[in-house]
N, C-alpha and C positions, 0 to 999 in steps of 0.2 A: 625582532625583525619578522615583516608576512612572509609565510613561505609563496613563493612562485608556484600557480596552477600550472600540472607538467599533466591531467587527462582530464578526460570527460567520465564520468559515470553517469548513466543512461540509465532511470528506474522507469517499471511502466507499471500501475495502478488499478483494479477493480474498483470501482464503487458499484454497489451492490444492495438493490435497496429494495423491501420487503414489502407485503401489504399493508404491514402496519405504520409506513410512513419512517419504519426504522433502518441505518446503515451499517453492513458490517465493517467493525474494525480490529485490529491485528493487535495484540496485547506481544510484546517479546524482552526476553530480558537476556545480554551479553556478558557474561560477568556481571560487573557490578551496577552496567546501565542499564534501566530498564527504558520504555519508550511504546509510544501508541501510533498509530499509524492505519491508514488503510492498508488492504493487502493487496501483494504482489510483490515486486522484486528486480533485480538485476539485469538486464538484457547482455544476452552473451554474445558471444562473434560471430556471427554468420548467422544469426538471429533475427526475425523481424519481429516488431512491436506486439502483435498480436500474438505468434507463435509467444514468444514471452510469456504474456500475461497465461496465456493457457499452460503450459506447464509450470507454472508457480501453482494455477490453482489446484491443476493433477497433484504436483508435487509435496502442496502442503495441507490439500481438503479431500485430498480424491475426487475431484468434482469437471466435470468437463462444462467450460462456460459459454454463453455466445456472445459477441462482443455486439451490442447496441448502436453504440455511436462513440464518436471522440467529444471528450468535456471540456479538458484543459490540457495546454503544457507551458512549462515553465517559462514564463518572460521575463522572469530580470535575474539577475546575478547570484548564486547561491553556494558555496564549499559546502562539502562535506563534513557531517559532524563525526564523522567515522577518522576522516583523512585531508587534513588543510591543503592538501597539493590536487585535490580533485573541485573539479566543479558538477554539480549535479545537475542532471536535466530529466525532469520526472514529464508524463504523459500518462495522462488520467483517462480512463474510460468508464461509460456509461454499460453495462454486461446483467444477463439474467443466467440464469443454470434452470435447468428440468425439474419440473415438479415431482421428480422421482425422489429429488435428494433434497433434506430439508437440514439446514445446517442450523445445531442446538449452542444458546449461548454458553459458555464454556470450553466451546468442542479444542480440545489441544488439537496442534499441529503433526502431519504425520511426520515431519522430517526434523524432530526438535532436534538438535545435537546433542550429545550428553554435557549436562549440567547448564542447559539453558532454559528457558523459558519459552513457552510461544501457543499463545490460544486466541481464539476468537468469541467476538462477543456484538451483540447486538445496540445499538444505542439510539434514540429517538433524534431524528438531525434536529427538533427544534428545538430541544434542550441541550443538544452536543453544545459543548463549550470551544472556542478555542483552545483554550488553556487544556483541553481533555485531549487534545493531540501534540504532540512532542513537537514534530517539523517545520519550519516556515510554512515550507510548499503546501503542506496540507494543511496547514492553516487558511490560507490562500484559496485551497479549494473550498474550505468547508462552507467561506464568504462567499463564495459564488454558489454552491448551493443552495444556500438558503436566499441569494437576491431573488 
C-alpha cells in the first residue's frame, strides 16, 4: 500500500561552475547509502531560498556565494528517497563565490556528522553522466544544462 504524502520538503541547490567548463558536485554517504548530488540542502522555517542556499554553503565549504540567477525548480511529482510521506521540491540556482577561495577537488565537508561521508568534487558537465547523479530532479537539471 502508497503511503499518503502528509509534507512538503523544500531543497534549494548551487550549481557552480568553473572556468574550465566544470560543476561542482556533493559526494555524501548516510550509513549505508551513498549518493551524488549538487550541493546545498534543506530550507528551514522562517527561511528564504536564498538565505538557504548561503548557509549550507557557510555551513559545509566555508564559502560565502552570490546567487546569479534562478535555473530551475521542480515541475512534476517527486517522494522523497529519504521518506515516502514527503514530496520534494528542489530550486536550482545559477551562483559564483570570490576568487579568494578556490575550492580543491576532494575538499571534505565542514559539517560531516561522525561516521558519514561528504566531500566535493569537480566534473566536466559534458561528460557528467546522468547515471553519475543519484536524484530524479538533478538528473532533470543536468538535461537542461547541457540543452
Amino acid at each position: 500500500m502508497k503511503k499518503e504524502i502528509k509534507r512538503f520538503n523544500v531543497r534549494v541547490y548551487g550549481l557552480l561552475i568553473n572556468s574550465y567548463n566544470e560543476i561542482l558536485l556533493s559526494t555524501e554517504r548516510r550509513g549505508d547509502f551513498s549518493f551524488t548530488k549538487f550541493p546545498g540542502g534543506g530550507l528551514e522555517f522562517g527561511e528564504g531560498a536564498h538565505d538557504c542556499l548561503k548557509r549550507e554553503f557557510v555551513e559545509e565549504l566555508g564559502v560565502e556565494i552570490e546567487i546569479k540567477s534562478h535555473f530551475y525548480t521542480t515541475d512534476f511529482f517527486q517522494t522523497s528517497t529519504f521518506s515516502s510521506e514527503e514530496q520534494i521540491i528542489s530550486i536550482y540556482y545559477l551562483i559564483a563565490i570570490p576568487k579568494t577561495k578556490e575550492i580543491k577537488n576532494g575538499e571534505k565537508a565542514l559539517d560531516t556528522a561522525k561516521g558519514n561521508l561528504h566531500f566535493f568534487h569537480w566534473h566536466d558537465i559534458e561528460t557528467l553522466l546522468e547515471n553519475d547523479l543519484t536524484f530524479p530532479i538533478d538528473r532533470k537539471v543536468l538535461e537542461l544544462l547541457k540543452a
